[in-house]
C-alpha angles and dihedrals in degrees: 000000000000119000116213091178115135100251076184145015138205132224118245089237082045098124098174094075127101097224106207115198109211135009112232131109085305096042111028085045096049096044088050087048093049103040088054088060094055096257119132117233144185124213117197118187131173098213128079124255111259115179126206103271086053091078125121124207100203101090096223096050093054097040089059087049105043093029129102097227088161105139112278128162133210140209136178133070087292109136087216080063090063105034097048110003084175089052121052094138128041100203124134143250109209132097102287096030128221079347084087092053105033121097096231104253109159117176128162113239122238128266093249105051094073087063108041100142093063098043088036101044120193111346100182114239082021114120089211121185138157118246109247091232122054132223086268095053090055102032093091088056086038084060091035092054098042085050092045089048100038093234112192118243094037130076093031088284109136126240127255117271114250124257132213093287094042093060093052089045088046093051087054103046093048089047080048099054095234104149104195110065129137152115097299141231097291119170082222119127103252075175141043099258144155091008096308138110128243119256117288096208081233095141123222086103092157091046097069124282105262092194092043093230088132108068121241134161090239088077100017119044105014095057089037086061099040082061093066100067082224094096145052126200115204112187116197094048120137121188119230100178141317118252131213139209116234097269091066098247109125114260109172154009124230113202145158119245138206098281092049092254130137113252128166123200116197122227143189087213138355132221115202111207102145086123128258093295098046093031097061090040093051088052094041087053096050084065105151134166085275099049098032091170105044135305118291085000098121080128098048086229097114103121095014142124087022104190122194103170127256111280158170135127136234121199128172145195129248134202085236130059119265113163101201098193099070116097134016103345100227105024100125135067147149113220102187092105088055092091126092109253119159097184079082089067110258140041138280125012146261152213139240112212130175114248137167135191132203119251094259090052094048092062094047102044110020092078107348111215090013122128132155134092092304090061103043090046092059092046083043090060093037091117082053088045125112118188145196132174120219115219112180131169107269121198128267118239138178091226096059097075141140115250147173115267111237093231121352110093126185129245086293107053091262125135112255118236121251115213112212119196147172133171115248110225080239092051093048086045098054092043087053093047093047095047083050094052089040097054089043086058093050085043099059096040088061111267121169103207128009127212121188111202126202128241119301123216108305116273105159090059108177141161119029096123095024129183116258135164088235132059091216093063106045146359106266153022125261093271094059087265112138119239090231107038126039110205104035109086133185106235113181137043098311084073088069118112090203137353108230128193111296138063105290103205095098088053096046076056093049096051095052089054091058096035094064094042082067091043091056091055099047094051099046078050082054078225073132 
């Protein structure tokens, strides 16, 4: 079993340390990457530590164990806005992050999404902008994340078999034409492998995955790092703000401990991964004479362009039984509207992947707010129901951004985030195009009755301190370094320049293994 013991710990003046705030993709990975090269790190993260055999499969109790439920507001015509205006992002607090929670899709992203601005020219109200780094640059860490995370399809490792849901989604798709349909990239062990068992198709994959065949930083990098003598994990720790010396570099991190006390940990350099909502927030909050206006914020882009994909889900009801909710959650997908088409209609692509959710979650989720005969009769079918959920690339735009909210402040005394956001047209378009698509599956494979379900709570947050070649467009390099300040870095999906179409969590991944390559560097070039 796992260990998750300090073979070491830091002193809080101790200024050689990487402090690396959160755990997630961006944190754990990093904090595996750097401690094999020798390097000390320490992870803060604001979650407790729940083990594996701490899992709970009943979706509401372990919601209310793994999710950030922290106050947040939102703003904007979202429907999320209106729905769950606490809620805007369903990410979790816990050690590992939303690696705990997420169902292990792990997909590369296109050549030309790293250069969207070029294929897709002006869209008018899109913030477009090429990524500073291209599909080539990132293709070796690509290899190297889906080795570390044992995704399925590559390496020679299977895939996972297909479930109930899989199979109706399967005999649409094919009726369809639709050429590229399996059971997905799934960082979900098809194979016993790194100590750890194959799936057991037992369900509850957003609850936590109780045998660890789903990887997760929680039992594979963190423990892994621990091992090494070279990093300290210190749960409980909620970041306040990042200090700086009078030069501008980063030199410390204040934060808020278990116990609710102020303690500040010193750094030779700092690695922001708390996800696009916590990131900017983080930054926001570190405000000083010299960064009025935020830390790292000279281009006032800090919280801005928040991007959250483009969803929805359609799910729909069959004479036989199908029981969707047996098996892996997302192993299934068909990939032929990834493409970027504009004779559709928009821009950009999107993808159709199987998803299920338990009884207590449907009605909540499938119409909130909705009652009446239309509704019971779909709960009533839920053992005939077959799901997918439809993730697609949205449009960044200035407007959609994190802030500080005027007056309500969380359990320390620090301002909330507000999440502001509109739908692009292209955003509303594609979402149209792909219920349609998705009804059409479940249509030809026999369904009796479609239902296509809004947008649940964000969980693929990107974008608010994005990468840019020029300091004047984003918050940081192509390597995650800020323009202002550096030795302060964005680690995890806010450094992305645009979402695509696919699950981001592989190249958030990616991104961390060559990010602390460069780190490295910089550091034995005492740049840092």
């Amino acid at each position: 079993m796992e260990s998750y013991e300090n073979k070491t710990t830091f002193g809080h003046d101790d200024s050689d340390v990487v402090v690396i705030i959160g755990s997630g993709a961006g944190g754990g990975t990093l904090a595996d990457e750097l401690t094999r090269k020798g390097i000390d790190v320490v992870i803060l993260e604001a979650g407790q530590l729940h083990k594996r055999s701490d899992f709970i499969a009943d979706e509401w109790a372990s919601f209310g164990q793994l999710a950030w439920l922290d106050n947040r507001t939102t703003s904007g015509t979202w429907r999320v806005s209106r729905d769950f205006p606490n809620l805007p992002s369903w990410i979790c607090k816990a050690v590992g992050g939303s690696t705990t929670h997420w169902a292990g899709a792990s997909l590369r992203f296109q050549p030309h999404e790293f250069r969207v601005r070029t294929e897709y020219g002006e869209i008018p109200g899109a913030n477009l902008l090429d990524w500073p780094l291209t599909y080539d640059d990132l293709a070796p860490y690509y290899a190297r994340a889906e080795d570390k995370m044992g995704v399925t399809r590559t390496n020679g490792r299977p895939g996972l078999p297909g479930n109930n849901n899989f199979k109706v989604m399967h005999a649409g798709a094919t009726a369809l034409g639709y050429e590229q349909v399996h059971t997905g990239n799934m960082a979900v062990n098809s194979v016993p492998r790194d100590g750890r068992s194959a799936c057991l198709q037992r369900g509850f994959c957003f609850q936590g995955c109780a045998t660890g065949a789903k990887w997760s930083t929680l039992y594979v990098e963190i423990p892994r790092a621990l091992a090494t003598g070279h990093a300290e994990l210190r749960p409980q720790s909620h970041v306040a703000r990042i200090e700086h010396n009078a030069a501008g570099q980063v030199s410390g991190v204040v934060y808020f401990d278990a116990d609710g006390n102020e303690q500040r940990q010193a750094a030779r350099a700092v690695a922001l991964a708390g996800n696009s909502i916590e990131t900017p927030r983080m930054l926001l909050n570190s405000h000083s004479s010299r960064f009025p206006d935020g830390l790292a914020n000279s281009s006032g882009q800090v919280g801005r362009n928040y991007m959250r994909h483009m969803t929805g889900s359609v799910y729909a009801t069959f004479e036989e039984p199908v029981h969707m909710y047996k098996g892996t959650t997302m192993a299934g997908i068909i990939q032929d509207e990834s493409i970027h088409d504009p004779s559709r209609g928009f821009a950009g692509g999107y993808e159709m992947e199987t998803l299920s959710l338990g009884l207590p979650f449907m009605a909540a989720f499938l119409d909130p707010g909705a009652w009446g005969r239309d509704f019971t009769e779909a709960l009533d079918a839920y053992t005939h129901m077959a799901g997918m959920w439809l993730v697609g690339e949205d449009m960044p735009q200035e407007r959609n951004r994190v802030t500080l909210h005027d007056s309500l402040k969380d359990q320390y005394g620090l301002p909330v985030p507000d999440v502001h956001f509109d739908d692009h047209p292209n955003d509303v378009a594609m979402r149209n195009h792909a219920f349609e698509r998705g009804i059409a599956v479940y249509e030809a494979a026999g369904a009796k009755k479609a239902y296509k379900t809004p947008p649940y709570p964000s969980t693929h947050n990107l974008g608010t301190c994005r990468m840019s070649a020029s300091p004047l467009d984003g918050v940081c390099n192509g390597f995650g370094q800020t323009h202002d300040v550096d030795n302060l870095f964005i680690s995890d999906g806010s450094q992305f320049t645009t979402g695509a179409a696919e699950n981001p969590t592989l190249t958030i991944v990616s991104l961390a293994i060559r990010q602390a390559e460069y780190i490295a560097e910089q550091m034995a070039a005492r740049a840092i």
